[in-house]
N, C-alpha and C positions, 0 to 999 in steps of 0.2 A: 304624409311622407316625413323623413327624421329630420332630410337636408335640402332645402330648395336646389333643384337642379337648374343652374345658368347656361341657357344653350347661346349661341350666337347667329342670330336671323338675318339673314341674308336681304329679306326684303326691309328690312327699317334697319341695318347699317349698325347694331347694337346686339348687346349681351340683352338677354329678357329672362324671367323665371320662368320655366317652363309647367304650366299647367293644363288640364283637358277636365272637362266635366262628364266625360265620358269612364266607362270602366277598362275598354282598351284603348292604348293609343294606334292610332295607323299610321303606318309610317310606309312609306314607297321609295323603294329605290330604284334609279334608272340600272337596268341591266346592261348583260354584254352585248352587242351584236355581233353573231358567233357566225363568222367567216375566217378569222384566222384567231391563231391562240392569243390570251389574255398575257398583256406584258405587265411586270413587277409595278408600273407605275397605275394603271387599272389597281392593280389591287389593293394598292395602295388606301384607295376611295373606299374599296368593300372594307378592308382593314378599322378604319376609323368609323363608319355606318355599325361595323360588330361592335366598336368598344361603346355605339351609343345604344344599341338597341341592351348589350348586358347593363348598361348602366340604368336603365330603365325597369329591366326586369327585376336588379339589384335595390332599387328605391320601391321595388313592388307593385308596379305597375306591370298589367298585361298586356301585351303586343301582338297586332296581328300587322304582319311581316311581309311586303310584296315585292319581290323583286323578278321583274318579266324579263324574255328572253325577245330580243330583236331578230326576226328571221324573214324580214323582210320589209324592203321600203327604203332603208339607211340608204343614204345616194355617197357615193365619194366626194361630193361638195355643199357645203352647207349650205348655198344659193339653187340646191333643188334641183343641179345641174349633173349631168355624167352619169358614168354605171352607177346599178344598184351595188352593194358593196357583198351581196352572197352571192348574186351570179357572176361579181368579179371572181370570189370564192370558188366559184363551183369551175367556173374556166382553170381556175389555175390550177386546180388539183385535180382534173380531167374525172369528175365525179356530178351527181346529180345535186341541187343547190339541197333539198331535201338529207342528203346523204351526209355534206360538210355542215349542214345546221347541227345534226345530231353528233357528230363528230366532235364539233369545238362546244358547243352546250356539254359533252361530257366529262371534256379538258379543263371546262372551267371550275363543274362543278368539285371535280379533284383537287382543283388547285385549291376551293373553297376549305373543303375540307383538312386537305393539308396546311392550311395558315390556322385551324381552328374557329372557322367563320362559322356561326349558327346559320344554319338552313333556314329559311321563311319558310312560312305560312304555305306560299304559293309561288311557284316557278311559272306562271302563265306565259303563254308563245305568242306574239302577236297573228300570226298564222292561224289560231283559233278564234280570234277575237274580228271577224270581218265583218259581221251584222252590226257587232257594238259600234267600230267605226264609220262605219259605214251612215247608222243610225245619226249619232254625231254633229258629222259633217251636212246631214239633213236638217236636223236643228238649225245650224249656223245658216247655212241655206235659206230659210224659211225666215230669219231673223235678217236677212240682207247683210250678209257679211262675207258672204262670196261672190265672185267671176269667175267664168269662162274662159279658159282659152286656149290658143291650139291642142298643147299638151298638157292641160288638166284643170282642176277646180283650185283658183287660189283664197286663198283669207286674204280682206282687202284690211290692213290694217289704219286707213283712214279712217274707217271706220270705228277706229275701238281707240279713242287720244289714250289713253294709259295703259296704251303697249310703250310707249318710255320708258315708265315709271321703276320698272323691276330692275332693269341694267342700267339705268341711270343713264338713258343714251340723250347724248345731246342732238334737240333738231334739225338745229342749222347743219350739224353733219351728216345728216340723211340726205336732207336736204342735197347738199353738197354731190353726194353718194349716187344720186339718182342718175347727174351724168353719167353712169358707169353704164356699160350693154348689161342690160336685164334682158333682154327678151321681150315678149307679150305681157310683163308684169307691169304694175302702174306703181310700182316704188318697190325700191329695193329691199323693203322690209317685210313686201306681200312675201307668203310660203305657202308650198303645196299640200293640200289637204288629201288629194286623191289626185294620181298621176296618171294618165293615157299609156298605154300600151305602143311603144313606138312600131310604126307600119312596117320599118324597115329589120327589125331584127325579133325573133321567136322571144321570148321570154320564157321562162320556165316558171315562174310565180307570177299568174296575174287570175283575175276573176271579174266577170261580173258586179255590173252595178248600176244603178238609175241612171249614171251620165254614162257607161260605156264598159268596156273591157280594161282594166288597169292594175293599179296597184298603191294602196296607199303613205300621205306621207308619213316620214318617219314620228312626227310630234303626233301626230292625232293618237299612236298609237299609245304611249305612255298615258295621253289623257283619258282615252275609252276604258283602258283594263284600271287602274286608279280608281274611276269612276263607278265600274262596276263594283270591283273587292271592296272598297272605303267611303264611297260615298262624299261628300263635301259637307265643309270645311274638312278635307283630312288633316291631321293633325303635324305630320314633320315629310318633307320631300326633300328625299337628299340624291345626291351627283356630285359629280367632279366640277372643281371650276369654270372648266372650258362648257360647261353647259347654261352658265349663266345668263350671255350677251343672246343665241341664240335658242337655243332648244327651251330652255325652261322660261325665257318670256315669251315663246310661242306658245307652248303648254297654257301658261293663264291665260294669253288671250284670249285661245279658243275657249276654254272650258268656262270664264267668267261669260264671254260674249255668246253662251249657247244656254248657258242658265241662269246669268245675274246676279251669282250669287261668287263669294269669293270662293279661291279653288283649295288652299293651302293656307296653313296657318304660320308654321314653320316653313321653311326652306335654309339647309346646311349645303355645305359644300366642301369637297375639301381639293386643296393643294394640288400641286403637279410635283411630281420626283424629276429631277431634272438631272440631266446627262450631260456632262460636258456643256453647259450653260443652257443649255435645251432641252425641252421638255421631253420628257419620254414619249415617240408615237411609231404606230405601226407605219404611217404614212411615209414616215422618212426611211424607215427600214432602219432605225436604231431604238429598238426593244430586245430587250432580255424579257423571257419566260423565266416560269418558275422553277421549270424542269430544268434549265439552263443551269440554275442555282441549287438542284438536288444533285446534278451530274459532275457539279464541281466538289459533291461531298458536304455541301451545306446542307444544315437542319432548316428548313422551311418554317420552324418558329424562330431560326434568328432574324428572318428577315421579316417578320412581326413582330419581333424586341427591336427591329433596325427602325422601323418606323414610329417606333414610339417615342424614338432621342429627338425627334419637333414635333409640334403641334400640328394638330392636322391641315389648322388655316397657313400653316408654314410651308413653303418650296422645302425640298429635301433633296439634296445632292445624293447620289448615290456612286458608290465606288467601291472596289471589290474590298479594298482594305477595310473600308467600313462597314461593310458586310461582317469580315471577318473579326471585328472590335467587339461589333456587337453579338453576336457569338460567340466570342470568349467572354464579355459581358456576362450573356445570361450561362454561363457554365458558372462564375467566381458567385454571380448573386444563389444559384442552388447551392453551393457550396456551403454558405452563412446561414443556408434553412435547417436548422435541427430536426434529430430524426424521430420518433415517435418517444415519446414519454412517460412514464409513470405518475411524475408529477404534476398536477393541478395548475392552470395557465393563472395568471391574477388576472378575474374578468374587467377588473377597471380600466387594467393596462392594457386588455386587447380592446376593449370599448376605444379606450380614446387612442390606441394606433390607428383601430380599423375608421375612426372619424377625421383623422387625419388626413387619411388616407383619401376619405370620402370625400372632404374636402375640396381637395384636389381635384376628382374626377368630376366633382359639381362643378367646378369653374370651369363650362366647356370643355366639358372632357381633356384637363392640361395632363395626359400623358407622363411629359418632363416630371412635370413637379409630381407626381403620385409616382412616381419610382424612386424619386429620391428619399422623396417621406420613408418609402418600403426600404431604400439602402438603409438610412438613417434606422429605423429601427430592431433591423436585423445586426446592425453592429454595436446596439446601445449595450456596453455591459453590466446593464443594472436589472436590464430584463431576464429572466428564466426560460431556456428553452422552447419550456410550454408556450409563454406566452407568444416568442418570436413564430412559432410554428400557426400557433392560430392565428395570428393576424395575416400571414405571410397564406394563408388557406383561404381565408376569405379573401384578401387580395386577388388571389390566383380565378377566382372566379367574374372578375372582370379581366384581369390581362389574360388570362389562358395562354399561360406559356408551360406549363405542367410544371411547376415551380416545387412541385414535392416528389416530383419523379428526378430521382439521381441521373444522370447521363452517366455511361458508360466508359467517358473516355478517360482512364483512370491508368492503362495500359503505359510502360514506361519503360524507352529499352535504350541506353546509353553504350556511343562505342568512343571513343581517346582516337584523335585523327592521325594522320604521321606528324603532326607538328605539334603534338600534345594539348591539343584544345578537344575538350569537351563536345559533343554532339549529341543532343537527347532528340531522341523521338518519343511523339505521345501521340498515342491509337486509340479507337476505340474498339481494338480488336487484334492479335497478335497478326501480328506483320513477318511475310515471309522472309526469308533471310536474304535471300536473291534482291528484292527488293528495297531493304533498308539496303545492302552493299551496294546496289545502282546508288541509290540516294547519296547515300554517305561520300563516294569517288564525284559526285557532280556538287556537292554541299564544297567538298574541299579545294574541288575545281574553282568553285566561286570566291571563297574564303583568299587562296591564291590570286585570284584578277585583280580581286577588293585590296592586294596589301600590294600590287604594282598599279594602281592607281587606273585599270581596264574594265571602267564601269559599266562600259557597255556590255563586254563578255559576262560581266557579274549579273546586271539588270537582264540580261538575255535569259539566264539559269534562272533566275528569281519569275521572270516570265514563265518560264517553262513549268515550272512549280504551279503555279497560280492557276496555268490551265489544268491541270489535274486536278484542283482543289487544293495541293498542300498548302501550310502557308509558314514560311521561314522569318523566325524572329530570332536576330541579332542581339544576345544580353548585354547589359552590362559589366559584365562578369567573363564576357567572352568567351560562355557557353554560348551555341547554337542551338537553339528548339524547331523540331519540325515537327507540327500539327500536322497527321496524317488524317484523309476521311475514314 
């Protein structure tokens, strides 16, 4: 390879050079469990998984790519307690748990394709996958590292001392932990491998198995399909943060304590997008979808440029304004991409942008800094078109923001208010007249509140705005610009 690729491992606390003696790398992502739609900050995690797997592919390395689908076992509490979280699904949308599986699996894969997410390998459903698990947790079985009890087969993790080791958990705090109500579990860090069929209520997902009628837990299942497609040591295991403390040291435990042998070599993670100091979750019922953010007239690759201004190991605030930044962002940077050429690029000059460049994206994947490289070079005025175009192409094949595709919104209709200030509207498409006249009597409405100091009536119109997607910028100059979608 041209440039050592530095990822940052999760299990040793450090940057490492990333290599495989293999000819493809495996890489496993934890999927969605598709009971309600995927919120911006989910995506967030697939977002940063694409910019590693292109960067891989970009160094010339082959990928085989798994990301499975959870359709069953995910409980509403990570202590293995409460609904399964599709039959909570399938309740609330008065439909069969089978039905909202295939519903939200198809929402997401749109929403995939709308951010420009490569497709894996394989979309495996845990729902096909019940002998592997099943299989498994018979190993671990047979190895003494399970118990019995009312409701199901647990992993005794006394058993396995370096289940710590991966979350850094300290023991006196388990310890501590243990007074809490578990149940029939013998430490609060035991998890269900395979759950009991409760007597009192029908299940719509359960099957057959050596201990009974059930359904299994949600960890076994990422380790059976993993196991199958990749094999061990696989090579990088990536997820979102919140899977570190449990889900993903449940994953090693079982899958080291059922073969011996280590389970992952790699492990990434990324960030949480936070909302109002809090992390984006369906649980609290504070998620935006993506859809949410096409319906306001945003391009679904802003909000893939929006995630690229931190690092993935970085929290990310989000807010509509910044949304909106970074979408008029990536319109100013297409802007500085020149458009095809006669003239001959200088290959030195794109050599050493596009290592520059590379650079960047080897230092764990830094996002920031490989965009600024890309500013930087698209406004150097020593370069020649040509060259600014080929570098800014090869770029474009890690960000995949369609950086050679012009945007449209180029549409520009100005009207003189009653108090002779300026108003420009810019479309991406001619705007009815009906329309901009609504706009313009409510722009002036505000302009008016704003010069008797009634900010609230101003902030109220500026709301109003926002939910439709416009977005009203106040000049310098004391022109008004309204971005229409």
């Amino acid at each position: 390879m041209s440039q050592p690729l530095y990822l940052y491992n999760t299990a040793t606390r450090s940057k490492e050079v990333f290599t495989t003696d293999q000819n493809t790398v495996g890489m496993y992502c934890c999927g969605p469990t598709v009971y309600n739609y995927a919120h911006i900050g989910n995506l967030r995690t697939y977002l940063f998984e694409d910019i590693l797997k292109r960067a891989l592919l970009w160094l010339g390395y082959k990928v085989k790519h798994i990301v499975n689908i959870t359709d069953v076992g995910h409980l509403v509490s990570d202590e293995d307690t409460g609904e399964d979280k599709m039959e909570r699904g399938a309740q609330r949308e008065g439909k069969t748990v089978w039905e909202i599986a295939q519903m939200y699996a198809d929402a997401f894969m749109n929403n995939i394709h709308d951010l420009h997410i490569l497709d894996p390998d394989l979309w495996p459903k845990a729902t096909d996958h019940l002998d592997e698990m099943i299989e498994l947790v018979q190993q671990l079985e047979s190895r003494g590292f399970t118990y019995s009890t009312s409701d199901g087969i647990y992993f005794d993790t006394a058993h396995f001392p370096a289940y710590v080791d991966f979350a850094r958990l300290d023991p006196q705090s388990l310890q501590a932990g243990s007074r809490v109500e578990m149940g029939e579990k013998k430490a609060p860090t035991d998890f269900a491998l395979w759950k009991f069929s409760p007597r009192d209520v029908k299940r719509q997902m359960e099957w057959d198995s050596p201990w009974g009628m059930g359904f299994p837990g949600w960890h076994i299942e990422c380790s059976a399909m993993s196991l199958k497609y990749l094999g061990q040591p696989l090579d990088i295991h990536c997820g979102g943060t919140d899977h570190i403390r449990i889900h993903h040291t449940n994953e090693i435990a079982q899958v080291e304590a059922a073969t011996g042998k280590q389970f992952a070599r790699f492990w990434m993670h990324g960030e949480f997008l936070v909302l109002d100091k809090e992390k984006m979750a369906k649980s609290g019922g504070n998620f935006i979808t993506l859809d949410t953010v096409k319906q306001r007239g945003i391009d679904p690759l802003a909000y893939r440029m929006f995630t690229f201004t931190a690092h993935y190991r970085t929290p990310l605030t989000f807010s509509w304004d910044a949304l909106h930044a970074a979408a008029q962002s990536l319109q100013n940077l297409k802007k500085l991409i020149p458009g095809e050429s006669a003239e001959a690029a200088d290959a030195d000059l794109v050599s050493e942008g596009i290592a520059r460049f590379g650079e960047a994206i080897c230092d764990d994947l830094n996002l920031p800094r490989a965009l600024g490289v890309l500013w930087e070079t698209l406004k150097n005025p020593n370069l020649t078109n040509a060259t600014k175009r080929a570098v800014a192409s090869e770029a474009d094949c890690i960000l995949a923001l369609d950086l050679l595709t012009r945007d449209a919104r180029e549409i520009v209709t100005e009207f003189t208010s009653a108090t002779g200030e300026v108003i420009k509207f810019i479309s991406s498409a001619q705007t009815d007249h009906a329309t901009l006249e609504d706009i313009k009597l409510k722009i002036e409405r505000r302009k008016h509140a704003r010069a008797r100091k009634q900010f609230d009536i101003a902030d109220a119109i500026r709301e109003e705005f926002a939910r439709k997607g416009y977005v009203i910028k106040d000049m310098k100059n004391g022109t008004t610009e309204c971005v229409l979608p």
